[in-house]
C-alpha positions in Angstrom: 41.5 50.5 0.5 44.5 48.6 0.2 43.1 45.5 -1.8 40.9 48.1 -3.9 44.3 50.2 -4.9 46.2 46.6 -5.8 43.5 45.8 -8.3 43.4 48.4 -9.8 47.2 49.5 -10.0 47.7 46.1 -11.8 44.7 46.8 -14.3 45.9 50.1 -15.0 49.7 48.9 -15.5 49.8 44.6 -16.1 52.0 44.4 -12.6 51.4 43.0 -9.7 52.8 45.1 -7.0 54.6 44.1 -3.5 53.1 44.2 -0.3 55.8 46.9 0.9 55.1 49.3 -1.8 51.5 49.2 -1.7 51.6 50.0 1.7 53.8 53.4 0.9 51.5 54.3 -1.7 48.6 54.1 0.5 50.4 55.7 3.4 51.1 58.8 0.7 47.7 58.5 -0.3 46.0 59.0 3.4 48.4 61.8 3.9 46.9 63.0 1.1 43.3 62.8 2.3 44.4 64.1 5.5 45.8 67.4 4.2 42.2 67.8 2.2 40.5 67.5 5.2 42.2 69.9 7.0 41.5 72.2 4.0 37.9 71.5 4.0 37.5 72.1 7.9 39.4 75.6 7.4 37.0 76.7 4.9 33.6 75.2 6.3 34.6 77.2 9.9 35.3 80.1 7.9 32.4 80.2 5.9 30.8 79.4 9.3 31.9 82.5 10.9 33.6 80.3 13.9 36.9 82.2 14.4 39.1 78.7 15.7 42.3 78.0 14.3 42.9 74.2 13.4 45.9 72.7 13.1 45.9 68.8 12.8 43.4 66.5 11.5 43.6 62.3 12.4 41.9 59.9 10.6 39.5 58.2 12.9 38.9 55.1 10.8 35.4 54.6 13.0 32.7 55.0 10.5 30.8 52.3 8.8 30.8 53.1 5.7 32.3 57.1 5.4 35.7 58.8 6.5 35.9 60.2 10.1 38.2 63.1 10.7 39.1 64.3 14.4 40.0 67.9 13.9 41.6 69.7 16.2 41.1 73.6 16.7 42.9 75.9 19.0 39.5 76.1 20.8 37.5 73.0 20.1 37.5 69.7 18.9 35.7 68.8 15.0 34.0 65.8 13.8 35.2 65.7 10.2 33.0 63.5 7.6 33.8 62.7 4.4 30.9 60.9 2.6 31.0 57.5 0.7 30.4 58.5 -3.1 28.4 56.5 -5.3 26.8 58.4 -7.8 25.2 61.1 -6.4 23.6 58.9 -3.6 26.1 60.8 -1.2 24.2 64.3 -1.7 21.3 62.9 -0.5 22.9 61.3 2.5 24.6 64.9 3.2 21.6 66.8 3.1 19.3 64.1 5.0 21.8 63.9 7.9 21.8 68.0 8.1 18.6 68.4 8.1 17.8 66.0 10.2 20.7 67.5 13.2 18.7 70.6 12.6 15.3 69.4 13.4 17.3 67.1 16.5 18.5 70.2 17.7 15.9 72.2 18.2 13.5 69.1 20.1 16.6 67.0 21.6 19.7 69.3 21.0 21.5 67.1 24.6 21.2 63.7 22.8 22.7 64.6 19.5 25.8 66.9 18.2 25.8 70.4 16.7 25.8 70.8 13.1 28.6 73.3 11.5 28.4 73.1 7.6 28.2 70.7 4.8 30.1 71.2 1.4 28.1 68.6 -1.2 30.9 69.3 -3.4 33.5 67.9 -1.7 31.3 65.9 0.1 32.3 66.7 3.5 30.4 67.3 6.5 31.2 69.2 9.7 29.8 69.2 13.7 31.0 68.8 17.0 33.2 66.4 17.8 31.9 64.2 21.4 34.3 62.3 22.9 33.7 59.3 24.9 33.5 55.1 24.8 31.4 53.1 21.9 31.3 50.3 24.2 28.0 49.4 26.1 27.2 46.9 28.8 23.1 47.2 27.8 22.8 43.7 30.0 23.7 45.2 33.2 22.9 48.7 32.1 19.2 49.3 31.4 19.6 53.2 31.7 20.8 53.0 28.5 17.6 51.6 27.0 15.7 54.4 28.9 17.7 56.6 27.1 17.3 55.4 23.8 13.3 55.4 24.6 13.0 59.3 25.9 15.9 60.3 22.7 13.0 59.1 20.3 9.9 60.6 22.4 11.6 63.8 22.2 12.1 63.8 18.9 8.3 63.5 18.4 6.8 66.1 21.0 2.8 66.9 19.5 4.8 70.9 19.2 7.0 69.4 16.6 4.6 67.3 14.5 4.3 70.4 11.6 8.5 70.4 11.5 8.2 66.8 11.5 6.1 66.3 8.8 8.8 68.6 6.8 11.5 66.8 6.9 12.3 64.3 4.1 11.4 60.4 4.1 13.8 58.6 6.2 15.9 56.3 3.3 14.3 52.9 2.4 11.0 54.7 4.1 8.0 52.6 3.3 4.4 53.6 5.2 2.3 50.6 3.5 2.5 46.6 4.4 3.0 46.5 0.4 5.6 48.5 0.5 7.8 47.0 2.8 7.1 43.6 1.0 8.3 45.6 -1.7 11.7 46.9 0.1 12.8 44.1 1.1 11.9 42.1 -1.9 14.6 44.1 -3.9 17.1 44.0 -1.1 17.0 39.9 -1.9 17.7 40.5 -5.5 20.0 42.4 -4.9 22.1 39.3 -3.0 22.2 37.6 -6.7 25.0 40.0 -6.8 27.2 37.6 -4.9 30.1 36.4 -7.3 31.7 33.3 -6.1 35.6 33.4 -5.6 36.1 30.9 -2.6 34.2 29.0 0.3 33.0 31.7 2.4 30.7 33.2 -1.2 29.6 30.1 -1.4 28.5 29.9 1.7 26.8 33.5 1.8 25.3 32.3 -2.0 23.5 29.1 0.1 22.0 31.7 2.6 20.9 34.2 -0.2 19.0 31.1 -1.9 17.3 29.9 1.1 16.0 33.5 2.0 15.1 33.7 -1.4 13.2 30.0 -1.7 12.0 31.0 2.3 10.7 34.7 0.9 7.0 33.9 0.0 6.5 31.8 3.2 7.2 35.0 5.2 5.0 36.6 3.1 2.2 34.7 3.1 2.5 34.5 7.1 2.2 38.3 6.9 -0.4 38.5 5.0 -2.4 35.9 6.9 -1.9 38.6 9.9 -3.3 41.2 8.3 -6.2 39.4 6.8 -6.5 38.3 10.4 -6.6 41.6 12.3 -8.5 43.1 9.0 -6.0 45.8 8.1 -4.7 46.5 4.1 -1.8 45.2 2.5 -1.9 48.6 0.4 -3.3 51.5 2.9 -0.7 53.7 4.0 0.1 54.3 8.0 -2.0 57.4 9.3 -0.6 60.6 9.2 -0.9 60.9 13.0 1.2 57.9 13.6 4.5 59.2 11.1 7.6 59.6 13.5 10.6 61.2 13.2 13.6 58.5 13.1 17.2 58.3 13.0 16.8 55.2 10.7 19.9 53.5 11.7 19.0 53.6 15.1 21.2 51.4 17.5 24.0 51.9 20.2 26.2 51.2 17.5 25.5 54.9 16.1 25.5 56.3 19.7 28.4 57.3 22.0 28.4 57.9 26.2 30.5 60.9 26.5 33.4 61.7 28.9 30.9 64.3 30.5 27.2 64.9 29.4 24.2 63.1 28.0 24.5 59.9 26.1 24.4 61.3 22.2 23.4 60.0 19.1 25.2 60.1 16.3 25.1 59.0 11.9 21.8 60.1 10.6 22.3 59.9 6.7 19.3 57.9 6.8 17.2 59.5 8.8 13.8 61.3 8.1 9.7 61.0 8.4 9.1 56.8 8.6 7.0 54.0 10.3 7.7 53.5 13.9 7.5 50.0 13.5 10.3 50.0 11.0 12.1 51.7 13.6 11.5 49.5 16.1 12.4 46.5 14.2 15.8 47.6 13.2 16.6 48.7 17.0 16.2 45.2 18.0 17.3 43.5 14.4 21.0 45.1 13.9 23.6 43.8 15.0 26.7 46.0 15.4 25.0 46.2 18.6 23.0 44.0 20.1 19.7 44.9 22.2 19.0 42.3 24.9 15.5 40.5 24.3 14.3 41.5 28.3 14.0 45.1 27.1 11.6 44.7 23.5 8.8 44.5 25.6 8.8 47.8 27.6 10.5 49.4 24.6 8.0 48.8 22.2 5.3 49.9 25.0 6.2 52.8 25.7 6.8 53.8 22.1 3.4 53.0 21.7 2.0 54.9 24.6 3.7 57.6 23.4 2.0 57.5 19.9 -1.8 57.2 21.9 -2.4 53.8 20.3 0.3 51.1 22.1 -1.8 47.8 19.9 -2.0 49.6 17.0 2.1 49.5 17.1 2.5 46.1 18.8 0.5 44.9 15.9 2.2 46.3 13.3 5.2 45.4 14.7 4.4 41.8 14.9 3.3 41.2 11.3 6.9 43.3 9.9 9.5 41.7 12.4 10.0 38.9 10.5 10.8 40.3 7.5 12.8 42.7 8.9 15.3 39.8 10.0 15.2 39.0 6.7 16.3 42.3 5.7 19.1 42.5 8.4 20.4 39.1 6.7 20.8 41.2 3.6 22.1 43.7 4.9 24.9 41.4 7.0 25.7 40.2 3.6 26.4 42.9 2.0 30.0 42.6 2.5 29.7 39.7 0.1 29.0 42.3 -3.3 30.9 44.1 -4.6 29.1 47.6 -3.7 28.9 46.9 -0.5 32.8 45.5 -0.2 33.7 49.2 -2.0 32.0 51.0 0.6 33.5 49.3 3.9 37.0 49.9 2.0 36.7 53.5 2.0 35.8 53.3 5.8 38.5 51.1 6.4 42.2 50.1 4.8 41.0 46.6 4.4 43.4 44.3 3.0 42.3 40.6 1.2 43.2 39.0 4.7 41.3 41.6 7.0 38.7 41.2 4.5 38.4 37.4 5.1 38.1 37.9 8.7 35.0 40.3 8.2 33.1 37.9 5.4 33.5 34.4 8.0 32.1 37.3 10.8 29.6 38.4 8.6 28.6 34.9 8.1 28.7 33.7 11.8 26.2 36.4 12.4 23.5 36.1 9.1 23.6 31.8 10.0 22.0 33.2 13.4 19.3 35.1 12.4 18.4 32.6 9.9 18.0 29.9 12.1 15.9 32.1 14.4 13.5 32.7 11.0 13.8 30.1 8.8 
């Protein structure tokens, strides 16, 4: 936020301003923030009906791309978020995630938290707040997996398929192989967004070429599958294999409480999609890395639990490839300017902090592209 407020106090005023007094400006400014929180909790518990009285509110500084608020009540604790605006993307991010902790608690209310209230004009959203560590040893730990596995089987009992089927496509949703050509195709152009300003863009600018010159080899190597197993390029995925995902599905977005279940948490994305999409991005992000010894069983018993285990395996097969290309953009994304925007409204990133993330970001996109490429 930091960098972001230095730019544009000197646009607004032709001065360049010292390091000391940005730094009180943005210390007045998160105070600021703070005290609207509060506010917002106060009214959403009160239009709630949840008699509590808070009285402090700490910026958690955890979330990827939003505001996290801890808010403290006289009788419990509140998971404040304050949404990433851009246009009026946030509303549908709002909503999606609501709805979505809804439908999760009425089929697999121990894995995830309660919903309060949303406010899509302030952009806030309210819920439970679960304490607990971010930090999983999944090597040594394959409970965890397991857990993972029976959170998404729950979330798709055969009772639930009509409730399902109601909720809205999960974001970047595609049910065709064409589509998902498609997605990621425009998640590539979008990496011509890159503007080169030292040694690190030009490096990210060297990937984003060679995924692009790379891009119809990928293709073609799809498409050669799914001439192979005689399957469309166009037809949609049956209606009896549509799942219920959290989209952005990963230990990343989960927490292991203090006591109770391991929960699940950040599901702006989430809706109806392709269980080969979800699959693909469990084992392709990587805030949180899913050891390659549990794919296997993982995408077995996923499978299973849909009735048709090769119809799946297949599928995911012909999209995993692209979806490492995808996960390459989406590593880069730091590199554009919308995506620098929303990681400094998470964070208070300054110029140097932000260096550190791009030559991470970098260390991590080089990998996947030699695993592809």
């Amino acid at each position: 936020m930091r960098a972001i407020l230095a730019s544009w106090l000197t646009a607004q005023t032709g001065y360049v301003f010292t390091k000391k007094y940005l730094i009180l400006i943005s210390k007045y400014l998160e105070g600021c923030m703070v005290d609207r929180a509060l506010k917002a909790a106060r009214v959403m518990l009160k239009n709630s009906k949840i008699e509590d009285e808070v009285f402090s509110a700490e910026l958690l500084n955890k979330g990827g791309n939003n505001r996290l608020y801890r808010i403290e009540g006289a009788s419990n604790q509140y998971l404040l978020k304050s949404y990433f605006v851009c246009g009026t993307s946030h509303l549908e991010r709002i909503k999606r995630e609501f709805s979505f902790l809804e439908y999760a608690n009425e089929y697999a209310p121990e894995f995830v938290p309660s919903p309060i209230a949303f406010d899509l004009k302030s952009g806030f959203g309210l819920m439970d707040f679960i304490e607990g560590s971010q930090k999983f040893n999944l090597k040594e730990n394959p409970q965890f997996v397991s857990l993972a596995t029976k959170f998404i089987k729950k979330l798709n009992p055969q009772r639930g398929r009509g409730a399902m089927l109601k909720l809205p496509d999960a974001a970047e949703a595609e049910f065709s192989f064409q589509g998902h050509f498609g997605l990621i195709h425009n998640r590539l152009r979008s990496l011509a967004e890159i503007e080169v300003s030292d040694t690190l863009d030009i490096t990210a600018r060297n990937i984003a070429n060679k995924l692009a010159q790379n891009w119809p080899m990928v293709i073609q190597k799809a498409c050669a599958k799914i001439e192979k197993y005689c399957l469309s390029p166009n037809a949609n995925l049956p209606a009896r294999f549509l799942c219920a995902s959290p989209s952005d599905f990963g230990f990343h977005n989960a927490i292991n409480p203090i006591i109770g279940n391991l929960r699940f948490i950040d599901f702006e994305y989430a809706g109806k999609d392709d269980p080969a999409k979800l699959i693909c991005d469990f084992f392709e992000q990587v805030a949180c890395p899913i050891p390659k010894k549990y794919e296997q069983i993982f995408i077995s018993q996923i499978g299973k639990h849909f009735d048709d285990e090769d119809f799946i395996s297949l599928r995911v097969e012909i999209l995993r490839p692209l979806y490492v290309v995808k996960w390459i953009c989406i590593i880069l994304n730091v590199f554009r300017e919308s995506g620098r925007k929303r990681t400094s409204f998470a964070h208070d990133i300054n110029l140097a902090s932000l260096h550190e993330v791009k030559a991470l970001q970098l260390l991590k996109a080089q990998e996947k592209v030699e695993a592809i490429l």
